[in-house]
C-alpha positions as CSV (number, residue, x, y, z in Angstrom):
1,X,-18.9,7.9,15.1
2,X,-18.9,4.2,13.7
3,X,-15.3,2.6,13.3
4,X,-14.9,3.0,9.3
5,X,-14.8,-0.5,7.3
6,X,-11.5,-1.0,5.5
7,X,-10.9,-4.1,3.4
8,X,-7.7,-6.1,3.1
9,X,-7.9,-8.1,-0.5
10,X,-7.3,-11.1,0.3
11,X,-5.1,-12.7,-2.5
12,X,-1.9,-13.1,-1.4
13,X,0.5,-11.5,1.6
14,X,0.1,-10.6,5.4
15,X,-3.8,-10.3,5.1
16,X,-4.2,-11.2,9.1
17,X,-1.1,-8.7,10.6
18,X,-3.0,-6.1,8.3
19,X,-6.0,-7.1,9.5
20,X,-4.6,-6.9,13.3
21,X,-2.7,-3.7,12.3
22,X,-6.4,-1.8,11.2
23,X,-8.5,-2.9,14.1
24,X,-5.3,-2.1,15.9
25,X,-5.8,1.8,14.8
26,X,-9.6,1.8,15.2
27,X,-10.9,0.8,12.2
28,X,-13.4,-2.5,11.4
29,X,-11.3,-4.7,8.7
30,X,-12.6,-7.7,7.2
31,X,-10.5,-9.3,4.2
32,X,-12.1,-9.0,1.2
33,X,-11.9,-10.5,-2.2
34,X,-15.0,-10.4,-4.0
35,X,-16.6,-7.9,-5.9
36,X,-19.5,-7.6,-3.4
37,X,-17.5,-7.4,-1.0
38,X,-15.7,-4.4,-2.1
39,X,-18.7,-2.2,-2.6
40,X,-19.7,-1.8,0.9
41,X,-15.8,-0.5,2.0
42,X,-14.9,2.9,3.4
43,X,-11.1,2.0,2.8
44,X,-8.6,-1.1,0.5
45,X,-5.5,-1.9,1.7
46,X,-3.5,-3.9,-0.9
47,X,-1.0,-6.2,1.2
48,X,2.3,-7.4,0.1
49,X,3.3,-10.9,-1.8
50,X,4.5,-10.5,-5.4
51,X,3.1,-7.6,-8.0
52,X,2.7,-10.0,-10.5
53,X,0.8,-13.0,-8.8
54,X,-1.6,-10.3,-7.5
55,X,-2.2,-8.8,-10.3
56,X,-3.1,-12.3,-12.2
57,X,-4.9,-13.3,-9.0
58,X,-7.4,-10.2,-9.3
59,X,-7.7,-10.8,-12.8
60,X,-8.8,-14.3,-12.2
61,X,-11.0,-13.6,-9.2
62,X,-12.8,-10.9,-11.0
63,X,-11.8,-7.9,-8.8
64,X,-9.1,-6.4,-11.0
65,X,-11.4,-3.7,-12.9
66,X,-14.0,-3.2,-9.9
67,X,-10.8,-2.4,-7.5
68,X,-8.9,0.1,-10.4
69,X,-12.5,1.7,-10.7
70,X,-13.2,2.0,-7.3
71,X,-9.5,3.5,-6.4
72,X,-10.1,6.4,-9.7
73,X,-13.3,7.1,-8.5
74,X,-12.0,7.7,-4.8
75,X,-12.0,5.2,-2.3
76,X,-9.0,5.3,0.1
77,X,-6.6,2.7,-0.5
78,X,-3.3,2.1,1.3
79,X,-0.6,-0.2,-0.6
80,X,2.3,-1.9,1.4
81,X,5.4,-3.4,-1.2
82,X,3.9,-4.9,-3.8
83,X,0.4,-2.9,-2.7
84,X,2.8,0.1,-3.6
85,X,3.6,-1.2,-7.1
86,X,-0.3,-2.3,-7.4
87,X,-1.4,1.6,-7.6
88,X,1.6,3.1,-9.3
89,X,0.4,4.5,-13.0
90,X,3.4,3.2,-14.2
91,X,5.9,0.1,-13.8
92,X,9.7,-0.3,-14.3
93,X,10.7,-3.6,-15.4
94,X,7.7,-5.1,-15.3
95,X,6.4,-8.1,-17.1
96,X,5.2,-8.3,-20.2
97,X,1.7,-6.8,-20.4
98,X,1.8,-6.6,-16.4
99,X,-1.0,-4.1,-15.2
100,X,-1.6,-2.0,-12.0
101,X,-4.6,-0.9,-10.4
102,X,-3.1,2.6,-11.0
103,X,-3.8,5.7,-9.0
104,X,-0.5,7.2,-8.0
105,X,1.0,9.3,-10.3
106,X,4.5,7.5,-9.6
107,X,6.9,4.9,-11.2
108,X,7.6,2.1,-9.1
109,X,10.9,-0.6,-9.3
110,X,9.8,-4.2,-9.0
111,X,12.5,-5.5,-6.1
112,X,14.4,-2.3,-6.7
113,X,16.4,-3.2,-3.2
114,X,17.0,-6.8,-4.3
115,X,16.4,-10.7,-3.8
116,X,14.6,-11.9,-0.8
117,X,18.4,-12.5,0.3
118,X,18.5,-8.5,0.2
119,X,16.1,-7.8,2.6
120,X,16.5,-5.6,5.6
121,X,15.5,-3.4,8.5
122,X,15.8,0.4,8.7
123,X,14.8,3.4,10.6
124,X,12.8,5.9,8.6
125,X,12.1,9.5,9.4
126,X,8.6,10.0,8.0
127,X,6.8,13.1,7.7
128,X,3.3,14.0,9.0
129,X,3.8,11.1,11.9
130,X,2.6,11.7,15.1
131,X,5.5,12.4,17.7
132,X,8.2,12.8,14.9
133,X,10.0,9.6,15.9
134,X,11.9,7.0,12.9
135,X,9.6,4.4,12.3
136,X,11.4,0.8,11.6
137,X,10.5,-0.6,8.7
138,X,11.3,-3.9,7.4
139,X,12.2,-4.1,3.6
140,X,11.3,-7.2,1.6
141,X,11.8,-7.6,-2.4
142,X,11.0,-4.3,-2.0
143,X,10.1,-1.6,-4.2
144,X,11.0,2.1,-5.0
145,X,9.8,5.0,-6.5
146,X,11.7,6.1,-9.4
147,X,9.5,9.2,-10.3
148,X,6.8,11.3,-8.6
149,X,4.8,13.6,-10.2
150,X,3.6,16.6,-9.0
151,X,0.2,16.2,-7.2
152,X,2.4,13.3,-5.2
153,X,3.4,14.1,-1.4
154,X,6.7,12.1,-0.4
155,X,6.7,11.3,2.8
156,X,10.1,9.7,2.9
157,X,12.8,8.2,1.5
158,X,15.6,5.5,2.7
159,X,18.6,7.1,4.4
160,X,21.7,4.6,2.4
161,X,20.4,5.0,-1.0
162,X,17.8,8.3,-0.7
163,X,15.4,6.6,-2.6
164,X,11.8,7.2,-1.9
165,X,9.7,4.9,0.1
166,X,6.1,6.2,1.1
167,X,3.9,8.8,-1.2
168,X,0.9,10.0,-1.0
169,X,-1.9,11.4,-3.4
170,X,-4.8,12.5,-2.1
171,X,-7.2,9.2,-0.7
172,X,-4.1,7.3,-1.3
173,X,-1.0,5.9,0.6
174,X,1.7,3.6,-0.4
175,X,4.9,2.3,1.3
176,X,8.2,-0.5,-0.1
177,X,8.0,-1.5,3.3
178,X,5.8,-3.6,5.3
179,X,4.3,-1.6,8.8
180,X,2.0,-4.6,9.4
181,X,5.2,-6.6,10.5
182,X,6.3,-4.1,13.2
183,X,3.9,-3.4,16.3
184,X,4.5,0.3,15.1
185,X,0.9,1.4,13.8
186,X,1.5,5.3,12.9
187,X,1.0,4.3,8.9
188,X,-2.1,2.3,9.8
189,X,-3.3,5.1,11.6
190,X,-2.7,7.7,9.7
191,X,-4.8,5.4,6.8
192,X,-7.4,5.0,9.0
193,X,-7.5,8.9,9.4
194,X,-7.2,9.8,5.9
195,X,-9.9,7.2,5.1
196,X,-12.4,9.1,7.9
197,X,-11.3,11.9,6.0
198,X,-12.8,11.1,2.8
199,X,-16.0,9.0,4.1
């Protein structure tokens, strides 16, 4: 079966180690950031950076409404930090008139664990990982999810403060943390399967 093609949008954040981290776990991944572009994908992953700057990059390069269209009509898209906060319906201390692709039936704190001063490392035990074993994951600015709703699977939270880290619903994932800076690539892997899943 042919390696399914999964986009990284290109706007901001660690494009190339998600890049690496998809071809890593058998997928073809090209970065992506035009609307043309996107139509051809199998799977989006929405790297880190800052929620807002993405959000008023994609405005200004014209992929904001054909990415939330393409992630309510289906397509698998994976979220890393402020790629979590980019498909959370809803946002806690947001900016004014700051928008989401949406998707997620979740809440999601901007920087929730602090400044970039703040940030940290951490084992996490994650469910529905292959072996079982704590994945490390590095925390920066990051997020949390202040509210799940009910068609949302967590699939863990952070051991000091319990709050969660990584949901799924349905075609898609989201995590505070950043798996594309560790050479750990169970989350990659596990998109890459959920994104064979719905091709």
């Amino acid at each position: 079966m042919k390696a399914p093609l999964v986009g990284v949008l290109a706007l901001q954040g660690d494009v190339a180690e998600h890049l690496r981290a998809l071809r890593d776990a058998g997928a073809e991944a090209v970065p992506v950031r035009r609307t043309e572009e996107l139509q051809v994908l199998d799977g989006l992953v929405i790297p880190g950076g800052e929620s807002t700057t993405l959000w008023r990059l994609a405005v200004a390069f014209d992929v904001f409404e054909p990415v939330r269209k393409l992630v309510a009509s289906g397509l698998p898209a994976f979220g890393s930090c402020a790629g979590m906060i980019m498909l959370a319906d809803q946002i806690a201390d947001g900016v004014p008139g700051q928008q989401a692709f949406g998707g997620i039936d979740m809440t999601v704190r901007r920087n929730a664990f602090g400044r970039q001063v703040d940030s940290f490392e951490a084992d996490i035990s994650l469910s529905g990982m292959r072996d079982g074993e704590p994945l490390r994951a590095v925390f920066i600015r990051a997020p949390w999810v202040e509210r799940s709703g009910g068609d949302v699977t967590v699939l863990g939270t952070e051991q000091r403060t319990g709050r969660i880290v990584a949901v799924r619903q349905g075609s898609l994932l989201a995590t505070a943390f950043h798996p594309e800076l560790t050479p750990d690539r169970r989350i990659h892997e596990l998109f890459v399967e959920i994104v064979k899943g719905y091709r």
